[in-house]
C-alpha positions as CSV (number, residue, x, y, z in Angstrom):
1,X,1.4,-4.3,-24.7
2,X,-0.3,-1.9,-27.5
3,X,-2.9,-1.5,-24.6
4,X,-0.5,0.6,-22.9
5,X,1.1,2.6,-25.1
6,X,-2.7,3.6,-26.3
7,X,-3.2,5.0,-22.5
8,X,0.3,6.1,-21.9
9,X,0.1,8.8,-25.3
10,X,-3.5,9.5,-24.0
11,X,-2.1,10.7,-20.9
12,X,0.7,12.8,-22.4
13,X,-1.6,14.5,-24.6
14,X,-3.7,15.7,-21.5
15,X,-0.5,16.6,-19.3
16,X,0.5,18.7,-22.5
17,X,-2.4,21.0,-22.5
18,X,-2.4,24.2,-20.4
19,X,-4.2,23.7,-18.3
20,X,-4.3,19.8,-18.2
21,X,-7.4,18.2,-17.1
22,X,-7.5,16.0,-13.4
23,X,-10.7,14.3,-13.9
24,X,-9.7,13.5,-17.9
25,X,-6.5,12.3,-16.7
26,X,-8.4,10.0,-14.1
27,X,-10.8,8.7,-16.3
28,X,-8.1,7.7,-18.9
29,X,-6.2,5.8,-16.6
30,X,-10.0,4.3,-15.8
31,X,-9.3,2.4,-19.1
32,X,-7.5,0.3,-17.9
33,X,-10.5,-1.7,-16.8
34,X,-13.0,-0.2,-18.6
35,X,-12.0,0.0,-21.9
36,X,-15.3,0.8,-23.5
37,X,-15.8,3.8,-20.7
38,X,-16.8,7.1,-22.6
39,X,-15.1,9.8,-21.2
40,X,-17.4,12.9,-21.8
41,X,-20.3,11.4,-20.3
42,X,-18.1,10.6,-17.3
43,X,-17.4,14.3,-17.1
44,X,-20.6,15.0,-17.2
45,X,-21.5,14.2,-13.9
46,X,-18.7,16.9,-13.1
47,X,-20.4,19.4,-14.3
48,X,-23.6,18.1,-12.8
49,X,-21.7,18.5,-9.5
50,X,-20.7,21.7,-10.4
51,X,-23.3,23.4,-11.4
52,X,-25.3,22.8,-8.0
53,X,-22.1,24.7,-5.6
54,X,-22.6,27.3,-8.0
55,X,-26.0,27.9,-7.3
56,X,-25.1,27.7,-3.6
57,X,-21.9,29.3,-3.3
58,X,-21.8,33.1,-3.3
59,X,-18.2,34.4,-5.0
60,X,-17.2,37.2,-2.1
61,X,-17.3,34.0,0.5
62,X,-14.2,33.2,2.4
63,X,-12.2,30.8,1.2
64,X,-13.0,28.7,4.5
65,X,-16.8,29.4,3.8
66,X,-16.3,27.8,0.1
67,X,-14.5,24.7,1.4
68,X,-16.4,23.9,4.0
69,X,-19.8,24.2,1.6
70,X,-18.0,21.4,-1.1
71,X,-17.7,19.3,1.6
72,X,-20.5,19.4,3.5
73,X,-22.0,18.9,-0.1
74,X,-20.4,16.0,-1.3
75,X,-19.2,14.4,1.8
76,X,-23.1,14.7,3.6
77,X,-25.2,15.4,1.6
78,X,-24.1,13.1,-1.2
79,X,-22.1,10.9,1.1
80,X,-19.2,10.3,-0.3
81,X,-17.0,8.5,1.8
82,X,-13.4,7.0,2.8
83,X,-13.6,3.0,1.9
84,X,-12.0,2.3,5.0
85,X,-13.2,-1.5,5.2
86,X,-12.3,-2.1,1.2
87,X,-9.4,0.5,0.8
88,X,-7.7,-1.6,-1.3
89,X,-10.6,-2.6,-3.6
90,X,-9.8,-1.8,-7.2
91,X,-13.0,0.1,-7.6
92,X,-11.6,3.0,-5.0
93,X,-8.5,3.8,-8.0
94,X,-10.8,4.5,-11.2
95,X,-12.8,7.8,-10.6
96,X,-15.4,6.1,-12.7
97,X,-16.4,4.0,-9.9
98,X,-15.7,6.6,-7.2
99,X,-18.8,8.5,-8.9
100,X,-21.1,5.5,-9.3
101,X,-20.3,4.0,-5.6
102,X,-19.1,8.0,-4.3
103,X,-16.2,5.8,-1.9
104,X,-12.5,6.1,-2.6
105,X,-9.2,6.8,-1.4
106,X,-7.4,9.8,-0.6
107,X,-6.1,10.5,-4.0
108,X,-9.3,9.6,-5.8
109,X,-11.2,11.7,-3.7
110,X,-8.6,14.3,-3.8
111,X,-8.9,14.2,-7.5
112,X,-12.8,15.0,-7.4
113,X,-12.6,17.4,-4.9
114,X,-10.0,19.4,-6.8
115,X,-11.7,19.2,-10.1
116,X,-14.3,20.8,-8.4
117,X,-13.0,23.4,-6.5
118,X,-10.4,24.1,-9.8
119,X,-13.8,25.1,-11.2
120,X,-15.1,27.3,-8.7
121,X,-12.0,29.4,-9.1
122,X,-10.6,28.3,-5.7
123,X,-6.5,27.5,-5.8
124,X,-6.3,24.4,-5.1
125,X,-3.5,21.7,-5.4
126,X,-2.7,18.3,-4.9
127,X,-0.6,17.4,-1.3
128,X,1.2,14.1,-1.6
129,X,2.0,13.4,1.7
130,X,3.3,9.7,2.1
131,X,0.8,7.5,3.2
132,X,-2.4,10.3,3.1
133,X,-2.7,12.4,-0.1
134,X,-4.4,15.6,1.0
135,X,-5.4,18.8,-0.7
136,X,-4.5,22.4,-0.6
137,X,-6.1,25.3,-1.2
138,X,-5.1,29.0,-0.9
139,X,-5.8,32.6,-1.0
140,X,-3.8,35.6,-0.3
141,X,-2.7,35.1,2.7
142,X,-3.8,31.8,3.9
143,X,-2.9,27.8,3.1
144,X,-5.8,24.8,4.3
145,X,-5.6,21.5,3.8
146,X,-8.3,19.4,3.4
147,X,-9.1,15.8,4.5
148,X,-10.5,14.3,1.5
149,X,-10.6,11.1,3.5
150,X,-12.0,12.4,6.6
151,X,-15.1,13.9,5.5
152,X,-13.1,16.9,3.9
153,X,-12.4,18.6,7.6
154,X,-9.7,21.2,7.1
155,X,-6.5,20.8,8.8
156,X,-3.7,22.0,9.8
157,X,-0.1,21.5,9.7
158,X,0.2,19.9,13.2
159,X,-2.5,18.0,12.5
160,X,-1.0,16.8,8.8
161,X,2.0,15.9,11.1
162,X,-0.3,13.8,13.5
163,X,-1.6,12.0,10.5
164,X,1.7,11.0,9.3
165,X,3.2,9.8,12.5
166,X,0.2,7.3,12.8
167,X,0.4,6.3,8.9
168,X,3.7,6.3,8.4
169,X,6.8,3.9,8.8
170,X,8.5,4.8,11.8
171,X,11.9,4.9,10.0
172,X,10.6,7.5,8.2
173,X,10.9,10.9,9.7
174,X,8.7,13.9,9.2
175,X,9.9,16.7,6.3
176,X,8.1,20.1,5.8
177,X,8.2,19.2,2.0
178,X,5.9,16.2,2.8
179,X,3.2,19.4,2.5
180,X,4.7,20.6,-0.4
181,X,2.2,20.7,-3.8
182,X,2.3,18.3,-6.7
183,X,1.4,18.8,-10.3
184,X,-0.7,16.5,-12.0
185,X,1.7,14.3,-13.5
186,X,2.7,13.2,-10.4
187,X,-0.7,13.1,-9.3
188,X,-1.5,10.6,-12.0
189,X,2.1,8.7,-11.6
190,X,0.6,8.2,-7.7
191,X,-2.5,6.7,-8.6
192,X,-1.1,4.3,-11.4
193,X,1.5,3.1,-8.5
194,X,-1.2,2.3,-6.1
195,X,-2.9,0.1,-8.9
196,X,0.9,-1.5,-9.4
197,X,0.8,-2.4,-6.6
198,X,-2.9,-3.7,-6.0
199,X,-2.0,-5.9,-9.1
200,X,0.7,-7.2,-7.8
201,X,-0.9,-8.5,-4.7
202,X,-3.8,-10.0,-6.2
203,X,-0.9,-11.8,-8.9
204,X,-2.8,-9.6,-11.8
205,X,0.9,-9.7,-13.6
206,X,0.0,-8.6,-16.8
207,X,-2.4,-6.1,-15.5
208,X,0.7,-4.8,-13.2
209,X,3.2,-4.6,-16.3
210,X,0.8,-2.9,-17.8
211,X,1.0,-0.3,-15.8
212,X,4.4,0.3,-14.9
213,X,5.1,0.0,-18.7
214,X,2.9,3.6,-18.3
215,X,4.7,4.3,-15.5
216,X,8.1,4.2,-17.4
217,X,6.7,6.4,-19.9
218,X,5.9,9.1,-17.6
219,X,8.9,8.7,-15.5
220,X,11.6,7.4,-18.1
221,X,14.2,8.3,-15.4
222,X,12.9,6.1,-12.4
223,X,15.3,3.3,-12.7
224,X,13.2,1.6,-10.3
225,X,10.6,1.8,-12.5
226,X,12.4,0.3,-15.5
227,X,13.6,-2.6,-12.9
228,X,10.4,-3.8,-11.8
229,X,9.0,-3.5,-15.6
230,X,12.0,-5.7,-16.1
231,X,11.3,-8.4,-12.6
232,X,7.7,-8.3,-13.7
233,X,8.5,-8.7,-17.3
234,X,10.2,-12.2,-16.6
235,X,6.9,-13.5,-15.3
236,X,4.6,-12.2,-18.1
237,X,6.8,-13.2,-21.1
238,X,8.3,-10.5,-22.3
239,X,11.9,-11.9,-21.7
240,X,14.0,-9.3,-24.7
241,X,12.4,-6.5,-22.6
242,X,13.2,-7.9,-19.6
243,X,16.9,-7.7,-20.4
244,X,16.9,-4.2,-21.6
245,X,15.5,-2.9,-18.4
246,X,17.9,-5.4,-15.8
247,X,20.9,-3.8,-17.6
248,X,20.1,-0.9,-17.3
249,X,18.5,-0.8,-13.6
250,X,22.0,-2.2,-12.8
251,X,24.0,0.3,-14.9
252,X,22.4,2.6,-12.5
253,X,22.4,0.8,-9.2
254,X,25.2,-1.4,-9.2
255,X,25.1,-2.6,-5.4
256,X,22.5,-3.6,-3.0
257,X,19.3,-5.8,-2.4
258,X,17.7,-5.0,-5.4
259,X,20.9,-5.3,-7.7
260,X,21.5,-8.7,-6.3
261,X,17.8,-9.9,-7.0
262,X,18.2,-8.1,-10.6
263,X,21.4,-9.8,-11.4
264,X,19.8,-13.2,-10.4
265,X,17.0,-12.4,-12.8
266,X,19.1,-11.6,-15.6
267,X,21.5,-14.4,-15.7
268,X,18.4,-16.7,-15.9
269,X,17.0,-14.6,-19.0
270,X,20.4,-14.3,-20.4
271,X,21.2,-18.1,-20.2
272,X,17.5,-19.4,-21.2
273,X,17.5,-16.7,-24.1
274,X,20.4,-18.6,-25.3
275,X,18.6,-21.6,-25.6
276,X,15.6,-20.4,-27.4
């Protein structure tokens, strides 16, 4: 999987700069599919973007005033948009295809709309609420989130709160650090997932090994990770692998569902590996 150690190290390199770059980061994970995709003309059509809201916005506006001018920009003017009929559509994960078709998902669109805004000297970070990824952006004394999803509308916490409650399981119960920011290797890490598991569901194995193989390299303590590189790894070939990430899944979670499922797994590897 040479593939994806190629991606994985560009990845790294980004997250190593200071500061790392959100639409770079994006675009190399937009390699995935697009192999032949060149990044700088992709960031191009950033700064394209960019340069109009600086001709429109004035640098003593409000904070509010700033927001609500990026999104009334991009969101209806350019009409960028929520795919809310193909949300799980590929397409909506590489930012690539976000600019060329301007629909996404929350993340995606959180990722443009924070590259943006990053530029235009507003604060902003990444909100990775389960089930809604938002955006937040800051000044002295006050804290917005935006709806990237929603036409960019600015929220608030009772609102976020709403949101989750109609997205989320109900099992799951509602934590003030569901609002608290993320840095952009998580930011990345969240994006590859949803593609894991859009892959998955359309039985793209290799493509979904692929990407938790990156996965485990940017998370080499998610033993979760490792086991699902190792179940997926049984299907794709990659049987020694396989073995090294069962054992150690199970080193680490012993008990439970999932242990019982990896055991299974691994006494089939170990016993055919024997005969081959």
């Amino acid at each position: 999987m040479g593939e994806a150690l190629t991606l994985l190290l560009s990845i790294q390199s980004e997250l190593n700069k200071t500061p790392s770059s959100l639409a770079t980061l994006a675009l190399i994970v937009s390699w995935l599919e697009y192999e032949d995709l060149d990044i700088q003309d992709e960031l191009d059509s950033f700064n394209q973007l960019h340069s109009v809201l600086v001709s429109r916005l004035k640098k003593d506006s409000p904070i509010l005033e700033k927001l609500n001018e990026i999104s009334e920009y991009l969101f209806f003017e350019l009409g960028f948009s929520g795919d809310v009929d193909n949300y799980y559509d590929p397409k909506n994960s590489f930012i690539n295809e976000v600019l060329n078709r301007r629909k996404g998902i929350p993340i995606t669109l959180a990722i443009l709309y924070m590259e943006l805004a990053s530029r235009l000297g507003i604060i902003v970070e990444g909100i990775g609420m389960p089930g809604h990824f938002l955006v937040g952006a800051y000044d002295e004394s006050e804290k917005y989130y935006v709806d990237v999803f929603n036409k960019g509308i600015v929220v608030n916490k009772e609102e976020c709160m709403a949101m989750f409650d109609s997205r989320a399981s109900k099992a799951l119960a509602w934590d003030d650090r569901y609002l608290s920011p993320v840095d952009n290797r998580y930011i990345i890490s969240r994006l590859l997932r949803n593609l894991k598991y859009i892959y998955l569901n359309d039985s793209r194995n290799i493509k979904a090994y692929e990407v938790i193989d990156i996965l485990v390299g940017l998370e080499p303590d998610n033993v979760f990770e490792i086991r699902d590189r190792g179940m997926i790894g049984f299907r794709v070939g990659q049987h020694k692998q396989s073995v090294i990430d069962l054992k150690k899944f199970l080193e680490k979670e012993p008990v439970g569902r999932s242990a019982v499922e990896a055991s299974s797994v691994l006494e089939l590897l170990e016993r055919n590996l024997k005969r081959w």
